[in-house]
N, C-alpha and C positions, 0 to 999 in steps of 0.2 A: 738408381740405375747402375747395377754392380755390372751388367755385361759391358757397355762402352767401354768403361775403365779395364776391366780385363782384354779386350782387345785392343786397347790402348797400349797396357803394358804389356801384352805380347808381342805386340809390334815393333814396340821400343825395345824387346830383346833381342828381337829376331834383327834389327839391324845394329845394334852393337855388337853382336855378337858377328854379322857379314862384315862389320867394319875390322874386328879384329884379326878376321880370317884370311884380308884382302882383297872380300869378294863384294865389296861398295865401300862407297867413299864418304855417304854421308847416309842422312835420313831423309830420304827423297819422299816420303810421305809430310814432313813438317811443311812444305809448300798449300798442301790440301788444307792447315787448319784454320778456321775462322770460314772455311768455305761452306761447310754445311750447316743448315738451321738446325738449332736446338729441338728435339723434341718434349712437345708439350707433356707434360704429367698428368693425370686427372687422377684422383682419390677417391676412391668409392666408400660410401658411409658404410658402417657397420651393421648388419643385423641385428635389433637386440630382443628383439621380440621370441618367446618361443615360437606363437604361431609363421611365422616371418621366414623362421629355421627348417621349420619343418616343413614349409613351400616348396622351400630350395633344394631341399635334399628332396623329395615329390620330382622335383620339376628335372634334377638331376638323375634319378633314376628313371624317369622314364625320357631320357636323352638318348636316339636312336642313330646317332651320326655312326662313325668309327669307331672300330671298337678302342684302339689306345685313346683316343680323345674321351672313353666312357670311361677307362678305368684313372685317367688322369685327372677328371672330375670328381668321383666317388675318392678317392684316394685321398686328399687333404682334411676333410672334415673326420674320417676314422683317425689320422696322426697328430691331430690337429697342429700341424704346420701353416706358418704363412707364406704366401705364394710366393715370395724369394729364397723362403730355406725349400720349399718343395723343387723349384725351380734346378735350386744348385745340388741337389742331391744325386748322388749317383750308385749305380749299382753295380755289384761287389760280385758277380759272377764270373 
């Protein structure tokens, strides 16, 4: 779960950083932690079958929702990335 942690440690700069500025006196967020429930993880088995592979890419190309949600589906099986480095990728335009 790399996002929490980066907003985590955003938050923690953005108030050291008001603290040094003057512009707060503490970390008025540190009061919130232990307050919200963890979320649960689930881990999805792998594919290993060809025919299994080639469902999925079936089932994904014929996905009619949006079109960013169509290209964000097709998109990881041609880079073969996994869905946290797809995630954290950003573009360079």
């Amino acid at each position: 779960m790399a996002a929490p942690c980066c907003v985590l440690q955003l938050r923690g700069r953005f108030f050291r950083r008001s603290i040094t500025m003057g512009r707060a006196t503490r970390d008025i967020t540190s009061d919130l932690r232990g307050a919200l429930a963890s979320v649960a993880v689930e881990n999805r088995a792998t594919i290993m079958e060809p025919q299994e592979i080639g469902g999925l890419l079936r089932s994904i190309d014929g996905y009619v929702g949006h079109p960013t949600t169509a290209i964000a589906l097709k998109l990881p099986p041609l880079v073969l990335l996994r869905p946290s480095g797809f995630r954290a990728t950003e573009c360079t335009q």
